[in-house]
N, CA, C and O atoms as a DFTB+ gen file, in Angstrom:
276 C
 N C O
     1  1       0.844      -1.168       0.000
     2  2       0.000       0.000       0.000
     3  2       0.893       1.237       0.000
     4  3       1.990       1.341       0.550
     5  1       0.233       2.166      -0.717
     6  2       1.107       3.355      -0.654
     7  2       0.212       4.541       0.304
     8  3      -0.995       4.518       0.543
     9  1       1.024       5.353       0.662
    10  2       0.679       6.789       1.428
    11  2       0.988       7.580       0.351
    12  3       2.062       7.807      -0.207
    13  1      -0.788       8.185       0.034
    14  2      -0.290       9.769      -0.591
    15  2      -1.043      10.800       0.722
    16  3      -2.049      10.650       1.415
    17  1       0.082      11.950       0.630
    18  2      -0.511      13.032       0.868
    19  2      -0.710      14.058      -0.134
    20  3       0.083      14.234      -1.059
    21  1      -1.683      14.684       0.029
    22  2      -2.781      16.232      -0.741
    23  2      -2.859      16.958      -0.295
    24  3      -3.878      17.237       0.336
    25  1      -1.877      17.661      -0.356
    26  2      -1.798      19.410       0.100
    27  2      -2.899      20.483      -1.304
    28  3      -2.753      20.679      -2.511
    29  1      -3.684      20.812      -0.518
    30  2      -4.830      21.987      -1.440
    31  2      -4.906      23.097      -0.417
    32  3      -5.121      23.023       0.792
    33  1      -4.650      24.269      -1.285
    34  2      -4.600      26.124      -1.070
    35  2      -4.851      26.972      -1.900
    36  3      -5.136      26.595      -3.036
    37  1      -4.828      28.129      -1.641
    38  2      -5.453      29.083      -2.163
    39  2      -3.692      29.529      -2.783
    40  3      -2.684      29.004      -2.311
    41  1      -3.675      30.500      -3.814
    42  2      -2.571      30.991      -4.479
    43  2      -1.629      31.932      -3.410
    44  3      -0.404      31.933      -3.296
    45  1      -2.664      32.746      -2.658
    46  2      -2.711      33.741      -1.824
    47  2      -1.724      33.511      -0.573
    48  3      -1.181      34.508      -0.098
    49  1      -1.493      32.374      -0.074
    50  2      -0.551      32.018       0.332
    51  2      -0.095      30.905       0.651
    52  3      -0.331      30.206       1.636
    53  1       1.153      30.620      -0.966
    54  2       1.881      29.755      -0.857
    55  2       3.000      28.733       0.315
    56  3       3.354      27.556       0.377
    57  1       3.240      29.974       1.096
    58  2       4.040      29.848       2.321
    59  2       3.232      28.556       3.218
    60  3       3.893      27.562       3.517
    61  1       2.411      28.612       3.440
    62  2       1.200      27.726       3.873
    63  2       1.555      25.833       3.962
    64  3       1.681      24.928       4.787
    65  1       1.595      26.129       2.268
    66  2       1.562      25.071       1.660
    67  2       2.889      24.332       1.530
    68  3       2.929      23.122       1.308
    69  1       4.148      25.216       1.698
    70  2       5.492      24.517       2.119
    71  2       5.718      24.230       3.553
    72  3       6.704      23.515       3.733
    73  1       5.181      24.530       4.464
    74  2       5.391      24.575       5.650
    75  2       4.777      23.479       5.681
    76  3       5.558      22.536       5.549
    77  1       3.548      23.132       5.816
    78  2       3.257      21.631       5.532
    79  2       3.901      20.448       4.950
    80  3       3.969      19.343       5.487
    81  1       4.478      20.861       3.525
    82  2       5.188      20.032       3.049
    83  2       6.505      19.378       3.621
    84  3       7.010      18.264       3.473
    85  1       6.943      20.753       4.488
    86  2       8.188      20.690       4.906
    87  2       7.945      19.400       6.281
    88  3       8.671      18.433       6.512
    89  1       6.935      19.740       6.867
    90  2       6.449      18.997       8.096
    91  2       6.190      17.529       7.770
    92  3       6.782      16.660       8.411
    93  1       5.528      17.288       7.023
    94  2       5.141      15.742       6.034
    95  2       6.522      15.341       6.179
    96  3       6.863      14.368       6.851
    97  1       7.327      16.104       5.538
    98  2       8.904      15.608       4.720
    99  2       9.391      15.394       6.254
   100  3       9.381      14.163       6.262
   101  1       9.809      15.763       7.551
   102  2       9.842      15.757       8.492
   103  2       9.751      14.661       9.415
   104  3      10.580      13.983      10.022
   105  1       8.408      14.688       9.336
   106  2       7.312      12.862       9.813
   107  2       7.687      11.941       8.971
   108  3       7.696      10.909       9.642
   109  1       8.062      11.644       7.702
   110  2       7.901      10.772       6.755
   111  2       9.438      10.279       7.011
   112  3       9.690       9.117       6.694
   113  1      10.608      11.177       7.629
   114  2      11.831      10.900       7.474
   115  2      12.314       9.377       7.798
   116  3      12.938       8.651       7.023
   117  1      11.860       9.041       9.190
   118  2      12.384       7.897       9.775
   119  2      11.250       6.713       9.426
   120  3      11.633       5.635       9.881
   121  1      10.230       6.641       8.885
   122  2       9.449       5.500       8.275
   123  2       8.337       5.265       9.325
   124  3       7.320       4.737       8.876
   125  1       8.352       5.599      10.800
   126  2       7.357       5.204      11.860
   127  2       5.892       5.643      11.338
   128  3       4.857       4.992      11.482
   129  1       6.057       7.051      10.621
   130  2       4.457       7.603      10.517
   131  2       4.311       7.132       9.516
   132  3       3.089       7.041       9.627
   133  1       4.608       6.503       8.058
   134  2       4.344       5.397       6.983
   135  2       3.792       3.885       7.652
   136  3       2.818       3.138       7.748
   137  1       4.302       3.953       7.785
   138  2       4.426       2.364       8.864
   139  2       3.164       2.380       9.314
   140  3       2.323       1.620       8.836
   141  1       2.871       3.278      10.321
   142  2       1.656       3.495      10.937
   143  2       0.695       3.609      10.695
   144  3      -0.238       3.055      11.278
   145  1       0.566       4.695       9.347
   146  2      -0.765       5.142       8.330
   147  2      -0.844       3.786       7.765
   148  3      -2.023       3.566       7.484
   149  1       0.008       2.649       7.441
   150  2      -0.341       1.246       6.837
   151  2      -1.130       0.383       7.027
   152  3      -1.980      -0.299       6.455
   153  1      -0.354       0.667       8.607
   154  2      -1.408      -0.550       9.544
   155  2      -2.320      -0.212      10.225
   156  3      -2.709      -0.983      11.103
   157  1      -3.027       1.210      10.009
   158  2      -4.393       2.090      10.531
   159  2      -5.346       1.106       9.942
   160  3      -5.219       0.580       8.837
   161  1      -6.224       0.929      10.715
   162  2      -7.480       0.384      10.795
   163  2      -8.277       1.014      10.420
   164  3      -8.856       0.533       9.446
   165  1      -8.716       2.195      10.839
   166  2      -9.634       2.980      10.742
   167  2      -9.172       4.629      10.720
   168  3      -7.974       4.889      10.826
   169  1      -9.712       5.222      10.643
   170  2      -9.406       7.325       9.678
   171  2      -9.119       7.441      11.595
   172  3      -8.046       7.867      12.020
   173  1     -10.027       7.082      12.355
   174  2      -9.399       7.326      13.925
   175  2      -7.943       7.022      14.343
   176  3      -7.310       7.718      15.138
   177  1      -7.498       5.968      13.758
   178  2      -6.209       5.021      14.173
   179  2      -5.261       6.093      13.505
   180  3      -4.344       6.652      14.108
   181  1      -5.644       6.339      12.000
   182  2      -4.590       7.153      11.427
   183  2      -4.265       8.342      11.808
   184  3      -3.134       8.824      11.757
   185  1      -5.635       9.063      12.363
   186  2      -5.437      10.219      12.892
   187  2      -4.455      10.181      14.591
   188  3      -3.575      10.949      14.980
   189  1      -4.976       9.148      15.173
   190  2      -4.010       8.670      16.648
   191  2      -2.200       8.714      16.165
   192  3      -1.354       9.432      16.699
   193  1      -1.990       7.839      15.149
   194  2      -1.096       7.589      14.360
   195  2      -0.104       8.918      14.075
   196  3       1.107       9.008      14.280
   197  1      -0.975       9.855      13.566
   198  2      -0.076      11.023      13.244
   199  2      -0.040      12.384      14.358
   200  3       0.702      13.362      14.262
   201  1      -0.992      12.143      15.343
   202  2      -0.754      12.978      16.233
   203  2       0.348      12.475      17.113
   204  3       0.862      13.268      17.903
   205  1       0.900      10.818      17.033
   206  2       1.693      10.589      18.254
   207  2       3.485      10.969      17.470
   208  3       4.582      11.231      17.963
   209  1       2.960      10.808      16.042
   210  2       4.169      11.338      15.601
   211  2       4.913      12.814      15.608
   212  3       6.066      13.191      15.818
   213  1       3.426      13.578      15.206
   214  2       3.905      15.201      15.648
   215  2       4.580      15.000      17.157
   216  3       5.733      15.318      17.450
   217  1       3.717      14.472      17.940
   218  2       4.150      15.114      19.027
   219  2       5.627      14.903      19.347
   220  3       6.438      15.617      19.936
   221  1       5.767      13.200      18.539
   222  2       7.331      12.844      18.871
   223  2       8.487      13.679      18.253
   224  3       9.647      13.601      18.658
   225  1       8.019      14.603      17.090
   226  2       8.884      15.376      16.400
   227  2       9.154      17.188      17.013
   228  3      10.135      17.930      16.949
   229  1       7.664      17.377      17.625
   230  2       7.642      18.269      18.692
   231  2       8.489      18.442      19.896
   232  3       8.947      19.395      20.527
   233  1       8.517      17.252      19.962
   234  2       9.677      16.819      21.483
   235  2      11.135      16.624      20.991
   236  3      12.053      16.890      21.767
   237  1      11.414      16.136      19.632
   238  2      12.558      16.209      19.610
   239  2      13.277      17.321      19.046
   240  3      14.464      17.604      19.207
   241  1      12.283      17.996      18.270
   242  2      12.738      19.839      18.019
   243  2      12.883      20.629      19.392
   244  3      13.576      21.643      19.314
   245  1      12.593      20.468      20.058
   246  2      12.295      21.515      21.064
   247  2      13.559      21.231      22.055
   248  3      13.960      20.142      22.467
   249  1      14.172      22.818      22.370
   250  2      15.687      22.626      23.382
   251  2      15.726      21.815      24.385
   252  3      14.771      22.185      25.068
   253  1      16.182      21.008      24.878
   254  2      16.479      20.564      25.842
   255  2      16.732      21.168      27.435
   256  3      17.782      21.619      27.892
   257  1      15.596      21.042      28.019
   258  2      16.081      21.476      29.408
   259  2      16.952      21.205      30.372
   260  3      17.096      20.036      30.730
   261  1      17.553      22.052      30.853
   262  2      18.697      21.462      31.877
   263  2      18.180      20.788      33.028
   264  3      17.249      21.297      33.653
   265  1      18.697      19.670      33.385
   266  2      17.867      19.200      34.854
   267  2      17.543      19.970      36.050
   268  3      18.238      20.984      36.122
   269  1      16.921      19.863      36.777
   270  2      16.476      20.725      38.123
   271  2      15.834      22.518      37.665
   272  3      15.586      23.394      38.493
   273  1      15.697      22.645      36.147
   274  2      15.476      23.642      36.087
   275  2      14.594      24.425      34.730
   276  3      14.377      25.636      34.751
């Protein structure tokens, strides 16, 4: 099975529409959120699926806190 994604916008702003792309390209890097959208069961599973991935890409963008602080 394949994963497509469909990015649709208005002309008005393109910026939009790479930032997304850029994010897809992002999630898609290490194979977990492919993988996942595969073996989704249901539009719920897929949606579970890609929120646990943002978040894992959320967490690993984001600085690192120093301990105790």
């Amino acid at each position: 099975m394949h994963v497509i994604f469909l990015l649709v916008g208005g002309r008005e702003s393109p910026g939009v529409q790479l930032k997304a792309l850029a994010r897809i390209a992002r999630l898609t890097k290490h194979g977990e959120l492919v993988a996942g959208l595969r073996g989704a069961r249901s539009p719920a599973e897929a949606l579970r699926v890609i929120e646990r991935e943002e978040a894992r890409e959320d967490e690993l963008a984001s600085p690192a806190r120093p301990a105790g602080g």
